[in-house]
VEXLUMSE-914660 format. One record per residue (C-alpha): residue in three letters; x, y, z. Coordinates in steps of 0.5 Angstrom, whole numbers, plus 2048, in hexadecimal, padded with zeros to 3 digits. Layout:
N
AlaXYZ;...
END
This chain:
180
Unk80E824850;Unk80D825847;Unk80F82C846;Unk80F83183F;Unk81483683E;Unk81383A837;Unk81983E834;Unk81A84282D;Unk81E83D829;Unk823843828;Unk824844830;Unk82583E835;Unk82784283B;Unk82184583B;Unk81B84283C;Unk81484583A;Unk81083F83F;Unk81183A844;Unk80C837847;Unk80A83084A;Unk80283184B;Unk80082B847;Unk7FA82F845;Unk7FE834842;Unk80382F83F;Unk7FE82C83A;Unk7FB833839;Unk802835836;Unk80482F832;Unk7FC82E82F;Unk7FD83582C;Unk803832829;Unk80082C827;Unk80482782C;Unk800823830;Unk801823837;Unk7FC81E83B;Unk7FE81B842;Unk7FC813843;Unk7FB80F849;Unk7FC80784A;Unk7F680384B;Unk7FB7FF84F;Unk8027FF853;Unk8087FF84E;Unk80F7FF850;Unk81580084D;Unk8167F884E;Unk80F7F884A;Unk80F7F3844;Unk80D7F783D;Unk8067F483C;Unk8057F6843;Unk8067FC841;Unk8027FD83C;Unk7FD7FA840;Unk7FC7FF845;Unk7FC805840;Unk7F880183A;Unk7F180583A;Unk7F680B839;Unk7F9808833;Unk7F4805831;Unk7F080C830;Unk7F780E82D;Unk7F8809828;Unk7F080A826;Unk7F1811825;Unk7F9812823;Unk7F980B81E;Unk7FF808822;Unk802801820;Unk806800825;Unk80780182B;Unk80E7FE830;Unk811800836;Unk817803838;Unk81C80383E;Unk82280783F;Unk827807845;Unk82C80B847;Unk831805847;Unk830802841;Unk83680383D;Unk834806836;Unk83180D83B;Unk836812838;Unk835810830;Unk82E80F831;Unk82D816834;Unk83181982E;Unk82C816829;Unk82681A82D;Unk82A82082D;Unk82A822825;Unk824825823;Unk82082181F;Unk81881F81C;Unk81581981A;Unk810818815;Unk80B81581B;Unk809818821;Unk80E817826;Unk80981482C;Unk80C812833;Unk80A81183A;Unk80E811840;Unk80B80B845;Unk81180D849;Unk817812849;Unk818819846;Unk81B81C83E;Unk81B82183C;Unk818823835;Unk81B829832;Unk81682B82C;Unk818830826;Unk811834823;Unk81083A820;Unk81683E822;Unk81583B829;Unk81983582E;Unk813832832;Unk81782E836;Unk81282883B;Unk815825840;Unk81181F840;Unk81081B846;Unk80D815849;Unk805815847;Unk80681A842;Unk80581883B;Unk80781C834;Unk80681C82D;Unk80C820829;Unk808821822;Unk80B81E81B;Unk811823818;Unk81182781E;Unk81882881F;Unk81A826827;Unk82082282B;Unk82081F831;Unk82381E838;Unk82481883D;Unk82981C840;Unk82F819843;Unk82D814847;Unk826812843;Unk82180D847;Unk81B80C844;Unk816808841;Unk81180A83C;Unk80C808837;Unk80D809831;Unk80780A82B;Unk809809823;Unk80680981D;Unk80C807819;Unk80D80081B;Unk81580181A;Unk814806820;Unk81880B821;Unk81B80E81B;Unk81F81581B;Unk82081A816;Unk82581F818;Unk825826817;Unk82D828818;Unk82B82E81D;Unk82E82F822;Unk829833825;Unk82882D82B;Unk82F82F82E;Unk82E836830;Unk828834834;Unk82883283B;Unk82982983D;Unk827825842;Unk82E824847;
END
């Protein structure tokens, strides 16, 4: 179940929300200007589901997306709880950080947790299968896959170099509550 806990960027301990009412999730991160949509797949997907599969499957919502957002380039990720780079991979996430794109991305399976950084606050998502978020361009974020990440997630970008990090060097991220 997607849930949406906010809390004072300077008070981690105590959170000023918690709710896992999709509805309210989306009203929540709109007011910050972080898209929040939930998607179903046309056909069967599976965690064995090849990346055109995929992408078949949710194509009308990435169509609709690509017209709206200017998207280049669209892929497919997976992570397992056994692949050997897990630990480093996690680390990377960790740090606070933006892009100069929107960060778009849609869970077809498994969980993440993304931990948003906007005026003063930490909204931290934990986006689950079917959900679909969008992390506006400069907005300062990280992210968690947890420990034992299992996922599989479509990506949207426009810098067809993909993923491009500019960290922060805050170590905001570090006093806020991860995935175990």
């Amino acid at each position: 179940m997607s849930e949406l806990t906010v809390f004072s960027s300077d008070n981690p301990a105590q959170p000023l929300l918690h709710t896992s009412n999709s509805h309210d999730i989306q009203q929540q991160l709109q007011l910050a200007g972080v898209r929040f949509e939930q998607w179903q797949a046309t056909a069967p997907v599976s965690a064995d589901s090849s990346s055109a599969h995929i992408q078949a499957a949710y194509a009308t919502d990435i169509a609709r997306l690509q017209a709206e957002g200017g998207y280049m380039t669209v892929d497919v990720i997976s992570l397992s709880a056994n692949h050997p780079d897990k630990a480093v991979l996690r680390q990377k996430f960790l740090a606070e950080h933006t892009h100069s794109e929107d960060e778009v991305r849609f869970f077809v399976r498994g969980q993440g947790l993304f931990c948003l950084h906007i005026n003063g606050k930490v909204y931290q998502v934990l986006c689950q299968k079917n959900d679909l978020i969008s992390v506006p361009a400069g907005t300062s974020h990280w992210f968690d896959m947890g420990s034992a990440p299992e996922f599989t997630a479509i990506r949207l970008f426009n810098n067809p170099e993909g993923w491009v990090a500019n960290f922060t060097g805050s170590n905001l991220a570090s006093r806020f509550p991860l995935l175990p």
